[in-house]
N, C-alpha and C positions, 0 to 999 in steps of 0.2 A: 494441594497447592504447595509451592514451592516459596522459602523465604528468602528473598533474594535483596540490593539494595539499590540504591540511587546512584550510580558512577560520576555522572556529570550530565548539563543539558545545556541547550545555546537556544538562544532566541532568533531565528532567521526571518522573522516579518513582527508584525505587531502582534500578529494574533496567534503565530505558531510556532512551538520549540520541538526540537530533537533533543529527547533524552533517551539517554545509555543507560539501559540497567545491565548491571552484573548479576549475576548468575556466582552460587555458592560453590567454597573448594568442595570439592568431592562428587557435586552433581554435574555430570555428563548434559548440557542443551540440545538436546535433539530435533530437528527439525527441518522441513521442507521451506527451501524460498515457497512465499508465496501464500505461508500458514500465517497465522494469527495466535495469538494468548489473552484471553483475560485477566486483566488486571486489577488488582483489587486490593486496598488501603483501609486500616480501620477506620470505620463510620462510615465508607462510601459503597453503594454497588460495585459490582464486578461491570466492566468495560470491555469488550473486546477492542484491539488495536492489534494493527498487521505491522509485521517482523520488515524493515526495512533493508535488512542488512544480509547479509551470505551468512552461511557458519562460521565462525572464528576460532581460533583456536586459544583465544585468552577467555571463553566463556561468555561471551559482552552479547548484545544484540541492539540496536536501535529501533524506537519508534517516531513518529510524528504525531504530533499532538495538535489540532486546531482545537481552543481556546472558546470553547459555547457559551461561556458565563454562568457555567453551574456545574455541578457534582466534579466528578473526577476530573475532567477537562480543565476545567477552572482548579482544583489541588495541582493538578500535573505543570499547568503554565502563570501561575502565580504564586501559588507556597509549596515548593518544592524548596527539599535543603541534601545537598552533597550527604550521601550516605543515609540517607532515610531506607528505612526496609519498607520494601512494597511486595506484594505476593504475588506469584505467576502460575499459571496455570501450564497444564501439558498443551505442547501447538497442537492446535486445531486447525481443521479446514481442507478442501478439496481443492483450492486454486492452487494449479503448479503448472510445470511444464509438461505438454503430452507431446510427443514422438509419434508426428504423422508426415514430417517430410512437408509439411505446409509451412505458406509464407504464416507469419507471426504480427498479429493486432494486438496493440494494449490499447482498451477506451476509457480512461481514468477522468473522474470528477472531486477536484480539488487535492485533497491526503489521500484520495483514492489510487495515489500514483505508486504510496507503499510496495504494495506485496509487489509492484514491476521492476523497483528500482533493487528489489532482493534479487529477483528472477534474472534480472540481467546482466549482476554483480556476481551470480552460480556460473552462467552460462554466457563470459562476454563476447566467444566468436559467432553465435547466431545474430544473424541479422532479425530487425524487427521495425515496426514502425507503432510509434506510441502517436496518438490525439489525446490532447490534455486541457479537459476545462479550469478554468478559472475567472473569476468576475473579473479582474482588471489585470494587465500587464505587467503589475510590482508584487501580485500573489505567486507569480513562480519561483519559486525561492529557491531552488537549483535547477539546472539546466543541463539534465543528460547528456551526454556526446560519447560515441566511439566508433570504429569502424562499424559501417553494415546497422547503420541503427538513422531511423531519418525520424523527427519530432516534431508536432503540427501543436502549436501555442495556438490552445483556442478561445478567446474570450469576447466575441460577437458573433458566435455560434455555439450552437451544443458540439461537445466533442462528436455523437455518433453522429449526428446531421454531417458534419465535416467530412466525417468517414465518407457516408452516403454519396457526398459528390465525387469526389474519388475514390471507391473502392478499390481494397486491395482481392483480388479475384483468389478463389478459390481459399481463402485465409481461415486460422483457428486463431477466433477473437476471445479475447479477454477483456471481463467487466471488471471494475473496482467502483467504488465511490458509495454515495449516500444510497438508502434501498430504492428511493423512487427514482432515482435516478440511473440505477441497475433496471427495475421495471421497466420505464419507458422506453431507455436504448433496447434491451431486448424484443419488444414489442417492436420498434421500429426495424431492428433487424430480425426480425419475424416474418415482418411485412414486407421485407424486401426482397426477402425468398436466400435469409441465408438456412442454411438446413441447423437446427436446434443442436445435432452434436458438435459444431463448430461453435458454439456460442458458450462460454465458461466461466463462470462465477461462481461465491460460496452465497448460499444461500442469508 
């Protein structure tokens, strides 16, 4: 693990903040939009949480934080202090972008929007279309836009269900979000007769 510190963090809802960890002089951040790091503070378990950000060249990386009311969640969005050292692990994870010439799904479930808003931040002239759940209309706390990018706010359906009635044909989909909530969409798009190498997630 790497000892890295607390840069800065912002509260964008009630229950979820963006903090910036830096990354130490001398250690090189390497990594893929779309990876993840465990995080991990004395006393608390290690956390995985996805890299929200592109590479930078000041070291820095973002995550998002929803607020469960225990362990690290709850350290990270109510006793966090400017400059606290927190430990990071090397990025992990197989979610990225793969080079097939295909139109581009993201099906994200709440912070599950992460590793996309990395991926699109690497790569912003591909077009793509994100479906994004969340329980009510004031949980989306930012609001992607750029060329070639069209976003479907879904909160009186399940994001993949929304997919389902319009699909986008012949598409390489990407999961993010809670596990069961990876399982089910994948199931559903199983069942719908998308072929399993189009379908991309970290386990």
């Amino acid at each position: 693990m790497t000892n890295a510190y607390i840069l800065q963090f912002e509260d964008v809802t009630e229950n979820i903040r963006i903090v910036t960890i830096q990354m130490p002089k001398g250690v090189k951040f390497i990594f893929t939009p779309g990876q993840y790091v465990d995080i991990h503070f004395d006393g608390f378990d290690p956390r995985p949480f996805s890299i929200a950000s592109a590479p930078r060249t000041d070291n820095t990386f973002d995550i998002h934080v929803r607020n469960s009311g225990y362990n690290i969640s709850r350290k990270l969005c109510e006793n966090l202090t400017q400059g606290e050292p927190v430990h990071i692990t090397p990025a992990k994870g197989h979610l990225k972008y793969h080079e097939s010439g295909k139109a581009i799904v993201f099906i994200a479930g709440g912070t599950g929007i992460t590793p996309f808003l990395a991926m699109m931040e690497a790569n912003p002239t591909k077009p793509a279309t994100i479906y994004w759940g969340m329980t009510t209309e004031d949980d989306f706390y930012i609001r992607p836009h750029r060329n070639g990018l069209a976003v479907h706010y879904c909160t009186d359906i399940y994001p993949v269900d929304a997919y389902l009635l319009d699909p986008v044909e012949d598409a390489v989909i990407y999961l993010s979000g809670p596990p069961a909530m990876i399982r089910d969409s994948k199931a559903k798009l199983l069942a719908y007769g998308i072929e399993p190498s189009n379908i991309i997630h970290d386990e």
